[in-house]
GUVEXGU-849318 format. One record per residue (C-alpha): z, y, x; residue number from 1. Coordinates in steps of 0.25 Angstrom, whole numbers, m for minus. Layout:
BEGIN
<<Z Y X> NUM>
...
This chain:
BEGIN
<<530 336 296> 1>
<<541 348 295> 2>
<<539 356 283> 3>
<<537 371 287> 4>
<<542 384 281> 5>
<<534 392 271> 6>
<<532 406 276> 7>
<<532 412 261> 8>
<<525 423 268> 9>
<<513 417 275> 10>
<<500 425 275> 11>
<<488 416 276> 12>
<<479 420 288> 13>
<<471 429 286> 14>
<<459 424 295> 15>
<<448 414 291> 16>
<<441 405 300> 17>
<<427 400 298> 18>
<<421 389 306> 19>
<<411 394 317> 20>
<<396 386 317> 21>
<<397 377 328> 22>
<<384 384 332> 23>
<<392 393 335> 24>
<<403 386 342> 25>
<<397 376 350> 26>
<<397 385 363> 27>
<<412 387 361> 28>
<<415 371 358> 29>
<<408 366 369> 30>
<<417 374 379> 31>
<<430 368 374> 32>
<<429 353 371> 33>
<<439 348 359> 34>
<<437 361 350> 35>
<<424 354 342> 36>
<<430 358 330> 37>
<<423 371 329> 38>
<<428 386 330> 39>
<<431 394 319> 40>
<<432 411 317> 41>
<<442 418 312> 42>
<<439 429 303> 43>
<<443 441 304> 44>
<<444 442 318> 45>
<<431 430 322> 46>
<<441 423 330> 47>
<<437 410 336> 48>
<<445 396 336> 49>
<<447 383 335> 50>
<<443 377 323> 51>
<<458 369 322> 52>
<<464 385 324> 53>
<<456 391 309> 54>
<<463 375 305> 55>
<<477 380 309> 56>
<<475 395 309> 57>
<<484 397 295> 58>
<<495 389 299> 59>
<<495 396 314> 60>
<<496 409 305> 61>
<<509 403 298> 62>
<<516 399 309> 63>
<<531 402 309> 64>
<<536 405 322> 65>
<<552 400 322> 66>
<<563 409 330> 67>
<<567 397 339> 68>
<<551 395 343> 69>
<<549 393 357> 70>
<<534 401 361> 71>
<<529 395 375> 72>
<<518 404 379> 73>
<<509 404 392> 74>
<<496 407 399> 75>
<<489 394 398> 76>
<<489 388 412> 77>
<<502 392 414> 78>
<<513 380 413> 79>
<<512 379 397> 80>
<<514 364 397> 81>
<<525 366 406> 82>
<<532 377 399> 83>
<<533 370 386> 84>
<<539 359 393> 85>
<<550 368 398> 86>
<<552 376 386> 87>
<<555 361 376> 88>
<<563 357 389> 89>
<<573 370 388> 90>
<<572 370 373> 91>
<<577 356 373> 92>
<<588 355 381> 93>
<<578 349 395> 94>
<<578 337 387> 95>
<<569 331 398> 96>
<<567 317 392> 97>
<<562 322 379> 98>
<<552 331 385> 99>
<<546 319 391> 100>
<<545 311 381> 101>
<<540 323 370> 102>
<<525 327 371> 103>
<<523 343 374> 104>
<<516 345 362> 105>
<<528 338 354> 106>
<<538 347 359> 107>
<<545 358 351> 108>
């Protein structure tokens, strides 16, 4: 694993989450299959998500955008996939036979 950069000057985040009953929940987790983990709120604000979101909300809060970051953002539905796929090919040269051989979600 890389080491990452201290940002000396990191706040913590200033929410807190608390897991919601699964009473509560159920309604919601039976309408999207693979989120059994429960839901958590987010306080101040009682903001609901995932319960893996409150896991990596902090480390979401750091993150350390670089200047040579590329952002591919689109209406879901919209060709994302694909524009990924364009984007690593333009930013590595077209390299065509490396793109098929790398996974989507390994490239960077």
């Amino acid at each position: 694993m890389a080491s990452q950069e201290v940002n000396e000057d990191a706040q913590s985040l200033p929410i807190k989450f608390d897991l919601i009953p699964e009473s509560l929940t159920s309604p919601i987790i039976d309408l999207f299959p693979g989120q059994d983990e429960g839901m958590v709120r987010g306080e101040p604000g009682g903001f609901v998500f995932t319960r893996e979101y409150g896991r990596r909300a902090d480390e979401i809060y750091q993150f350390q955008p670089r200047e040579d970051d590329v952002w591919v953002c689109t209406f879901s539905k919209s060709g994302t996939t694909w524009t990924q796929e364009l984007v690593w090919l333009i930013a590595n040269g077209c390299d065509t036979e490396t793109a098929k051989k790398t996974p989507l979600h390994l490239y960077t």
